[in-house]
C-alpha positions in Angstrom: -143.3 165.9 -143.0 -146.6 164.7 -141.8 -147.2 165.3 -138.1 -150.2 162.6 -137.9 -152.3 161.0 -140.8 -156.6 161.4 -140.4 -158.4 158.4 -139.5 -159.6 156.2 -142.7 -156.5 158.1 -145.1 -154.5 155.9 -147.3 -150.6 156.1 -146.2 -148.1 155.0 -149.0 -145.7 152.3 -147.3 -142.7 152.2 -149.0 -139.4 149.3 -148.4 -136.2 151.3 -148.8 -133.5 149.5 -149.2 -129.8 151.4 -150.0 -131.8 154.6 -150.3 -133.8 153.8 -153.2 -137.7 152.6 -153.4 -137.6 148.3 -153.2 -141.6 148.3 -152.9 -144.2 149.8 -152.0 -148.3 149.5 -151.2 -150.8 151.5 -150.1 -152.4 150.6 -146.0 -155.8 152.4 -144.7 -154.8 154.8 -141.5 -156.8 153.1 -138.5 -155.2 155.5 -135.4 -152.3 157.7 -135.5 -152.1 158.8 -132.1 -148.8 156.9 -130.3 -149.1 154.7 -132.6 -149.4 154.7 -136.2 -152.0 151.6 -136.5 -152.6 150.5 -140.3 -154.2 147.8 -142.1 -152.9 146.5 -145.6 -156.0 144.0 -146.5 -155.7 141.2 -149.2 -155.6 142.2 -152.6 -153.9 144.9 -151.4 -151.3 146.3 -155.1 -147.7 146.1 -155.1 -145.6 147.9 -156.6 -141.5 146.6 -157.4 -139.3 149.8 -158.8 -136.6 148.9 -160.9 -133.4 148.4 -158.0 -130.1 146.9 -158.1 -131.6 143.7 -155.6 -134.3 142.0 -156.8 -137.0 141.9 -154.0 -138.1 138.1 -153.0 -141.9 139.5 -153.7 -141.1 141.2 -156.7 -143.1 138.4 -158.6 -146.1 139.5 -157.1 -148.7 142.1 -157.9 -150.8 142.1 -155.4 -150.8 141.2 -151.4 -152.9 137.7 -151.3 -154.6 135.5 -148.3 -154.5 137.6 -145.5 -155.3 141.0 -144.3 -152.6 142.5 -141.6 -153.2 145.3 -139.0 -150.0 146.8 -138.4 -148.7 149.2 -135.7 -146.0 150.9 -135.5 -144.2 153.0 -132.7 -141.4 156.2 -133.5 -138.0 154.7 -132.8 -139.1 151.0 -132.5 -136.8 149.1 -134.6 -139.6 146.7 -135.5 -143.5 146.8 -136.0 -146.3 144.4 -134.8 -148.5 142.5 -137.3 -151.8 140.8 -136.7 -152.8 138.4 -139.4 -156.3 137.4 -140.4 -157.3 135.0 -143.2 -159.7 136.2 -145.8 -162.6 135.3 -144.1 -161.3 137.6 -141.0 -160.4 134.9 -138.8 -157.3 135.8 -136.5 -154.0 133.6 -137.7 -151.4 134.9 -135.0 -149.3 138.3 -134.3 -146.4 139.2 -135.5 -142.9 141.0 -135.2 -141.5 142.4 -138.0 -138.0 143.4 -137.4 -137.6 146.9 -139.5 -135.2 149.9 -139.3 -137.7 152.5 -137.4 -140.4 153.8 -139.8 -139.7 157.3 -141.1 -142.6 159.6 -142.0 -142.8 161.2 -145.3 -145.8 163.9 -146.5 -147.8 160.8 -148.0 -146.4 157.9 -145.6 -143.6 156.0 -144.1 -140.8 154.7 -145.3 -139.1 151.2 -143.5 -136.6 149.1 -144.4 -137.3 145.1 -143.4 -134.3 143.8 -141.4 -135.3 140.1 -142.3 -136.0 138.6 -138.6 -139.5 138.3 -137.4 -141.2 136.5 -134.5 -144.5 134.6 -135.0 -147.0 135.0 -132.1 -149.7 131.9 -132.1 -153.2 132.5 -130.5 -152.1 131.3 -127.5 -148.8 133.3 -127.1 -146.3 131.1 -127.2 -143.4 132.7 -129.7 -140.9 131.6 -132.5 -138.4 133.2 -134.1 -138.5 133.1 -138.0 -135.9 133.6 -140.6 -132.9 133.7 -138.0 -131.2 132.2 -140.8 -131.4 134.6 -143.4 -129.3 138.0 -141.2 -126.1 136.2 -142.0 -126.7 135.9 -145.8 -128.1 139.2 -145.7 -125.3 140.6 -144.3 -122.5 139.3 -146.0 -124.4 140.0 -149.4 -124.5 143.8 -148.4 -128.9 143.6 -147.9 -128.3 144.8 -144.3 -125.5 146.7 -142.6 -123.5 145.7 -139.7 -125.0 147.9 -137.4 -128.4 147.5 -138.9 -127.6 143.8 -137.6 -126.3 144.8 -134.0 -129.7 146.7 -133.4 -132.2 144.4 -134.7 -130.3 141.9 -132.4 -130.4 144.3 -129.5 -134.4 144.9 -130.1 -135.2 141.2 -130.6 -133.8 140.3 -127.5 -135.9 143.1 -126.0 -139.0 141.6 -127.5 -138.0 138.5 -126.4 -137.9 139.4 -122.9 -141.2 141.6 -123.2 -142.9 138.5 -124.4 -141.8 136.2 -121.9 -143.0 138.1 -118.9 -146.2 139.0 -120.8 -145.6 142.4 -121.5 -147.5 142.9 -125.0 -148.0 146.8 -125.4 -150.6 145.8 -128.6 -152.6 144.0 -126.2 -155.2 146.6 -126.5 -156.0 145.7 -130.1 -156.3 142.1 -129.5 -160.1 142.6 -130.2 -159.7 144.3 -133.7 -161.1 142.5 -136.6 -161.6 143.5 -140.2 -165.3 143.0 -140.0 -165.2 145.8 -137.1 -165.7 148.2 -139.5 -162.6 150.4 -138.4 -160.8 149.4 -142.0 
């Protein structure tokens, strides 16, 4: 397994969902020091394997309209987005809710756990999709305890964000024109 990926490296990113390949992508290596920091920019190819549950971008072949920096931490059971449109203007952050990223020789696999919060510019927070866990779990797409951690995280993040704790904070200033892609 890799220990850390070099600076300006392509990482393959694949979704894993009942232990086969769902998608995958490749995302440019930014830092992988604590955190693995990547950046999947717009236009970005997609590929959909053939699996048992159809994936709701599998009519896509290509990320379109934004470029995202992502980071991830080992053990978090989510990773935090931060969305720019394609002229590189900052949209918001973002939490994706995700089993905890496991490192392979070329990348990471994740599986998305559906539940995400949005972060506007001027941090106030929403949760998003909150209606899609129970579908998902009665239709088998996530496990019960899959469920009883995300929940267990969110309301982790929840609290972090309303006392202002952001631990990405120190990539508020990252841009795509930076030159770090």
């Amino acid at each position: 397994m890799a220990e850390g990926f070099a600076t300006g490296s392509s990482i393959r990113v694949r979704e894993v969902l009942h232990g086969a390949e769902w998608a995958s992508w490749d995302e440019r290596v930014i830092s992988d020091d604590a955190i693995l920091v990547s950046v999947k920019a717009d236009g970005t190819p997609m590929s959909f394997p053939e699996h048992p549950v159809p994936h709701p971008w599998g009519h896509l072949d290509a990320w379109r309209g934004t470029t995202v920096l992502k980071l991830r931490r080992d053990g978090d059971w989510y990773s935090v987005w931060r969305f720019f449109d394609a002229e590189g203007a900052f949209l918001s952050w973002y939490v994706n809710f995700e089993t905890p990223y496991v490192r392979t020789d070329d990348g990471v696999d994740v599986n998305d756990l559906q539940l995400d919060i949005v972060i506007d510019p001027d941090g106030g927070w929403r949760w998003k999709d909150v209606q899609d866990l129970a579908p998902s779990l009665a239709s088998g797409r996530i496990t019960q305890d899959e469920l009883l951690a995300v929940l267990a995280e969110a309301a982790h993040v929840a609290e972090l964000l309303d006392r202002g704790d952001r631990w990405w904070a120190p990539w508020d200033d990252w841009s795509p024109q930076d030159g770090r892609i």
